[in-house]
N, CA, C and O atoms as a MOPAC input file, in Angstrom:
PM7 MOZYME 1SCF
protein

 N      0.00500 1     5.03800 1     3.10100 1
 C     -0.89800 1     4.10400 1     3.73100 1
 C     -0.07500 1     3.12300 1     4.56300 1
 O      0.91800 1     2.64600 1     4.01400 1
 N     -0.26400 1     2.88000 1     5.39800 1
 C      0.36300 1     1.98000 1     6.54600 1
 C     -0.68500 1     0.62800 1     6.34300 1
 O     -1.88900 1     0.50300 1     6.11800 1
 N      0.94100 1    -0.69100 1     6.63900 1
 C     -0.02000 1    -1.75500 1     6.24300 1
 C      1.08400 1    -2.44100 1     7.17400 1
 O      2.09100 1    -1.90600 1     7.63800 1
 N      0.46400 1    -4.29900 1     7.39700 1
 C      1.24000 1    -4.56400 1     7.73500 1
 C      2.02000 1    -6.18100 1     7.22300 1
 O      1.95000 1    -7.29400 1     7.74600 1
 N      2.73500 1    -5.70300 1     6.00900 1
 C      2.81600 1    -6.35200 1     5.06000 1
 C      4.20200 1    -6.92200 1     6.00400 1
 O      4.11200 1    -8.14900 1     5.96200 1
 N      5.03100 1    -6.66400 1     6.55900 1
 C      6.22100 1    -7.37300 1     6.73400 1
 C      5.93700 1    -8.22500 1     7.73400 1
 O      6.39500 1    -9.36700 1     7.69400 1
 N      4.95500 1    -7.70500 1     9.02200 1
 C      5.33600 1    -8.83700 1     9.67100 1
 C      4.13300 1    -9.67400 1     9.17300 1
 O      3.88500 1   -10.33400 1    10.18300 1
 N      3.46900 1    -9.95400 1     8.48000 1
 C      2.66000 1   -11.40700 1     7.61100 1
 C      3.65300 1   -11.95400 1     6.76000 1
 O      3.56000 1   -13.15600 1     6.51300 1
 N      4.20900 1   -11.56800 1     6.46400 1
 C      5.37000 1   -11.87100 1     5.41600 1
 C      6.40600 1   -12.46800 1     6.51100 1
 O      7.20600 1   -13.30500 1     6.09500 1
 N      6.46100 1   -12.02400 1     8.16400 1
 C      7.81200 1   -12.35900 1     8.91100 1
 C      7.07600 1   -13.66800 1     9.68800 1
 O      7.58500 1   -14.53800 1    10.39400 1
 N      5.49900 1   -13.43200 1     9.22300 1
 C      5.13300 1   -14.78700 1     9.66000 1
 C      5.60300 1   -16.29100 1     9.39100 1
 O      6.03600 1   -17.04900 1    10.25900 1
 N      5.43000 1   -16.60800 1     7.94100 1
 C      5.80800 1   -17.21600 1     6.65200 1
 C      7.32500 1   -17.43600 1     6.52300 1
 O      7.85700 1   -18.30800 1     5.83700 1
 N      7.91300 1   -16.55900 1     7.24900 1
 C      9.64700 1   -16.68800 1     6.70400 1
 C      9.96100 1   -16.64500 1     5.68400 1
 O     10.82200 1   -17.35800 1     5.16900 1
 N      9.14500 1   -15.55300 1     5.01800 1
 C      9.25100 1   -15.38000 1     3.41600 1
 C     10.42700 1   -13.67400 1     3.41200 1
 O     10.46900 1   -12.68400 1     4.14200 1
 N     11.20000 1   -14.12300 1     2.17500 1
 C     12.11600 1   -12.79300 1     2.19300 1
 C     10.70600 1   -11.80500 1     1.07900 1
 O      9.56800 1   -12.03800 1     0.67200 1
 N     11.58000 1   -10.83100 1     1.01100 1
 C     11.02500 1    -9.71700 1     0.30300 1
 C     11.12600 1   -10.38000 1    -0.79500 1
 O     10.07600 1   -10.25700 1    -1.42600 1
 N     11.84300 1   -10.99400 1    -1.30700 1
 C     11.96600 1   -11.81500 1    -2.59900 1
 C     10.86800 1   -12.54500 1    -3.13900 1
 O     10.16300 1   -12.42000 1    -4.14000 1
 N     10.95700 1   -13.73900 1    -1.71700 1
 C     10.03600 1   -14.81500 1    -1.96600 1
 C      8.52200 1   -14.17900 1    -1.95100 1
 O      7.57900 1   -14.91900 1    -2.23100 1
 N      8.28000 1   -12.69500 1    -1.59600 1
 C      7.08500 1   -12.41200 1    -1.63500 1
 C      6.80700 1   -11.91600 1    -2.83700 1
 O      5.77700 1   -12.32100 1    -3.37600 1
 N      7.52300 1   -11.07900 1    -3.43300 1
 C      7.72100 1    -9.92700 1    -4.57500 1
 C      7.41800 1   -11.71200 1    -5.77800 1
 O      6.31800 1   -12.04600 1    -6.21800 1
 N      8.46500 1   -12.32400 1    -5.95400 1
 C      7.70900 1   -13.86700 1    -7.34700 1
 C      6.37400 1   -14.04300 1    -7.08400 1
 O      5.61000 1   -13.99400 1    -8.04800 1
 N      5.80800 1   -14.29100 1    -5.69800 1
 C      4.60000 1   -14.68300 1    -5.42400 1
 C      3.04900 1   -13.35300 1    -6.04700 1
 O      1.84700 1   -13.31700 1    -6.30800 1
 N      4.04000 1   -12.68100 1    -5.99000 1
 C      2.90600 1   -11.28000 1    -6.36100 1
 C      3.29000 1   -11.04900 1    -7.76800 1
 O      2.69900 1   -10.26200 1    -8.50800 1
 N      4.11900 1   -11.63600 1    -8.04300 1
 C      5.07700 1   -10.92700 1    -9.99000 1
 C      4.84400 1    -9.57800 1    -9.81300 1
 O      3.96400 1    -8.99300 1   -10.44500 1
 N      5.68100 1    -8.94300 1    -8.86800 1
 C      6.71900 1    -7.72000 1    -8.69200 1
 C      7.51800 1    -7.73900 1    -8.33000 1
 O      7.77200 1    -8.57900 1    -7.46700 1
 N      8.48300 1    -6.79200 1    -8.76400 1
 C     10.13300 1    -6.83100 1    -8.18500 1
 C     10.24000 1    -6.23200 1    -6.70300 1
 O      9.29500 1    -5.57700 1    -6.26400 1
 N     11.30200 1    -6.43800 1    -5.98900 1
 C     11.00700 1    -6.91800 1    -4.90000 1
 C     11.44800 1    -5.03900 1    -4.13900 1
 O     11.19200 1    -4.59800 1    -3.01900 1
 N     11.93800 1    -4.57400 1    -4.95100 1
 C     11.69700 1    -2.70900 1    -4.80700 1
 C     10.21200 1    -2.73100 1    -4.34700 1
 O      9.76000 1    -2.38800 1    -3.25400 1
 N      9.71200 1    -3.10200 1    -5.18200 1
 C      8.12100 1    -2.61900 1    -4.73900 1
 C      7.85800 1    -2.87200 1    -3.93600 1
 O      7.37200 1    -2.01400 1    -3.20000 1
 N      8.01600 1    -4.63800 1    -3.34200 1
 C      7.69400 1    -5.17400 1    -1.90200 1
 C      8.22500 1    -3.87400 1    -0.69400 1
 O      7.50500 1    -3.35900 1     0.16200 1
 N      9.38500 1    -3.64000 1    -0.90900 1
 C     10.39800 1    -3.02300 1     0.02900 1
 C      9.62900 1    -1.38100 1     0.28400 1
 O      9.51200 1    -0.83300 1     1.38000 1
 N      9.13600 1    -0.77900 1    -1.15800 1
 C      8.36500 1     0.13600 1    -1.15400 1
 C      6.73400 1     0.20500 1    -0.23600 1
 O      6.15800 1     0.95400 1     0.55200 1
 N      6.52900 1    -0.95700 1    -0.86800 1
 C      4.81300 1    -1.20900 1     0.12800 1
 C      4.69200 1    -0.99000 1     1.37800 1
 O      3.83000 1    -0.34400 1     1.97400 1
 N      6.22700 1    -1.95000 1     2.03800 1
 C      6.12700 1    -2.28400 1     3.43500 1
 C      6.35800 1    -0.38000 1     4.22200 1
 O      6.03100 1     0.04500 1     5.33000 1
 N      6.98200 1     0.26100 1     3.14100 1
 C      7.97300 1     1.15000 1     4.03500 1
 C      6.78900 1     2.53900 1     4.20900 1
 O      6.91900 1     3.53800 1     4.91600 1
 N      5.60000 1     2.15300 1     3.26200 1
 C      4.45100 1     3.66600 1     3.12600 1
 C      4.89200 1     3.82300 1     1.88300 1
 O      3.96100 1     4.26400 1     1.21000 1
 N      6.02000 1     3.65500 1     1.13400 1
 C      6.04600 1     4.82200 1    -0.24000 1
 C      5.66200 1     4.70600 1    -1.20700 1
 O      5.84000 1     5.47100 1    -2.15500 1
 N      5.06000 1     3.74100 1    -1.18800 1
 C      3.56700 1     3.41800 1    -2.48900 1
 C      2.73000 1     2.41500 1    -2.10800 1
 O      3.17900 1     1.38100 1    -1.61400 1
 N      1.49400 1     2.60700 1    -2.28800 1
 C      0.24300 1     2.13200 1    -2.50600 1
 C     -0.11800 1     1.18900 1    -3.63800 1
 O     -0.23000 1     1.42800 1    -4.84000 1
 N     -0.29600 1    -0.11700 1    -2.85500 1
 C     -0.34100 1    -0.90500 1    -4.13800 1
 C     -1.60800 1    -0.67000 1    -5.18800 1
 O     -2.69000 1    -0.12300 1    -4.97300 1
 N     -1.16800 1    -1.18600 1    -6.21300 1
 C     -2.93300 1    -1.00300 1    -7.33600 1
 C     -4.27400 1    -1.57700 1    -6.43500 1
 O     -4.04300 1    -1.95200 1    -5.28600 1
 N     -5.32900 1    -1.62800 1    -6.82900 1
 C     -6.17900 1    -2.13300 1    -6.54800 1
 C     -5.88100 1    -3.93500 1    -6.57100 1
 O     -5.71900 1    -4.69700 1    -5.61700 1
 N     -5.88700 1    -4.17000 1    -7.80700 1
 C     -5.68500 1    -5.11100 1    -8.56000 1
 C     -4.66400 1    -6.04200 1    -7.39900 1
 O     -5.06100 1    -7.08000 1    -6.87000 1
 N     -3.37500 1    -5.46000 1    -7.16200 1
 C     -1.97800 1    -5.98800 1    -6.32100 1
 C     -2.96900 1    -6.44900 1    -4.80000 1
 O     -3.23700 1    -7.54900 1    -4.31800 1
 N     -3.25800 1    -5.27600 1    -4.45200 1
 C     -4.28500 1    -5.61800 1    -3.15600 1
 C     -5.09800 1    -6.41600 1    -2.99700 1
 O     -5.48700 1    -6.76000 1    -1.88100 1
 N     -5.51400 1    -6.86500 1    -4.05600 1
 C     -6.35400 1    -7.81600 1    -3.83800 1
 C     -5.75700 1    -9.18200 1    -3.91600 1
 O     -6.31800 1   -10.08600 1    -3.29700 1
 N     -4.40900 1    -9.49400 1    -4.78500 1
 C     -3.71400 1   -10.17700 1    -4.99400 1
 C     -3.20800 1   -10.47800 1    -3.13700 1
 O     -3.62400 1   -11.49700 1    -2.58700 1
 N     -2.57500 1    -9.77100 1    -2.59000 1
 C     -2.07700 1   -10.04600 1    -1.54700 1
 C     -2.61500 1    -9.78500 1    -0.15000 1
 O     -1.95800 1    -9.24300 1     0.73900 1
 N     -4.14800 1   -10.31400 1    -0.00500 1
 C     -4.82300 1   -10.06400 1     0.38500 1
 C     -5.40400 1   -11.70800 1     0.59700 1
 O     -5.67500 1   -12.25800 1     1.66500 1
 N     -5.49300 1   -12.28200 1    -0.82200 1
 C     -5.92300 1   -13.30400 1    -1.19400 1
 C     -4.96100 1   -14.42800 1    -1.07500 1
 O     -5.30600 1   -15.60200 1    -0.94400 1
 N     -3.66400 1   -13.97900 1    -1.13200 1
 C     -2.17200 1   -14.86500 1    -0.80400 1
 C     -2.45700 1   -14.63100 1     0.53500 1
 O     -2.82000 1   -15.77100 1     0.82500 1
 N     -2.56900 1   -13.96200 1     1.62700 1
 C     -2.14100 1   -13.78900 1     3.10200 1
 C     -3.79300 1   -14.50200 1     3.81100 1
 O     -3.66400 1   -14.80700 1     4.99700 1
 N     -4.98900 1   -14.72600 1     3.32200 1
 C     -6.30200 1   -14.93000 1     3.69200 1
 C     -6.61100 1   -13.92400 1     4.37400 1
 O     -7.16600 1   -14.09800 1     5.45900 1
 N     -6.33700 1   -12.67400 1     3.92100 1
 C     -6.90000 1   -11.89300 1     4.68400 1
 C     -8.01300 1   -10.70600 1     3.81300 1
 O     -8.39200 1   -10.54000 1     2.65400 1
 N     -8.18100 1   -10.21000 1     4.82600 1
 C     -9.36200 1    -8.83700 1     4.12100 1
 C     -8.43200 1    -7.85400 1     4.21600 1
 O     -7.50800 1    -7.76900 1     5.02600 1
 N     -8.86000 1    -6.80900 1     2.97000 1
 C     -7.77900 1    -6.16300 1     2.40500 1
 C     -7.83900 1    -4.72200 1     3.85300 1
 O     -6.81700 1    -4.19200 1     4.29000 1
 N     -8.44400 1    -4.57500 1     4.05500 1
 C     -8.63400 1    -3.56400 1     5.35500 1
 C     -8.33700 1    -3.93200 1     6.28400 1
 O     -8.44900 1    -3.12100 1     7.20400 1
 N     -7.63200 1    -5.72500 1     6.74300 1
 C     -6.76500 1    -6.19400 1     7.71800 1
 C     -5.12400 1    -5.86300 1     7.36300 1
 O     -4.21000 1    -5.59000 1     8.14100 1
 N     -5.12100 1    -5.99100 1     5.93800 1
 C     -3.87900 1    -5.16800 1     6.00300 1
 C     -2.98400 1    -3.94500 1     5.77800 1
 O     -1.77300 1    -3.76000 1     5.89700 1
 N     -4.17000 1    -3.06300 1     5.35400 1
 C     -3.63500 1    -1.76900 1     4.79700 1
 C     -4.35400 1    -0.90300 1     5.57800 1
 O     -5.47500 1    -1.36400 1     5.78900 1
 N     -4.18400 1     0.08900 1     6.05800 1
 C     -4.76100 1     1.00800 1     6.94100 1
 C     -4.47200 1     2.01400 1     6.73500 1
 O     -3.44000 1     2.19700 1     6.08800 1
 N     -5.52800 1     3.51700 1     7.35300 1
 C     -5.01800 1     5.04900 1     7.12700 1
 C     -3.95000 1     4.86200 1     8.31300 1
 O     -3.20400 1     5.79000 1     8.62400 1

């Protein structure tokens, strides 16, 4: 799934770090999300969806 988690994140000047505490995941996963190679839970999506003010179909796409 293509999203566009880094540059909202390159908005903020937040590292993969500072995003990964904000979500309580390690920051593999962040690095994973951004890159396609996993799909966050439902649950995560909605989490960072709700951190960014956005709708979850503004940031994750086919």
């Amino acid at each position: 799934m293509n999203n566009c988690l880094k540059e909202l994140r390159a908005e903020r000047s937040w590292s993969q770090a500072d995003l990964a505490a904000a979500l309580a995941v390690s920051r593999q996963t962040v690095n994973a999300i951004e890159k396609g190679r996993y799909d966050p839970s439902l649950p995560l999506a909605f989490t960072i969806s709700q951190l960014f003010g956005r709708r979850i179909e503004e940031i994750f796409f086919p």
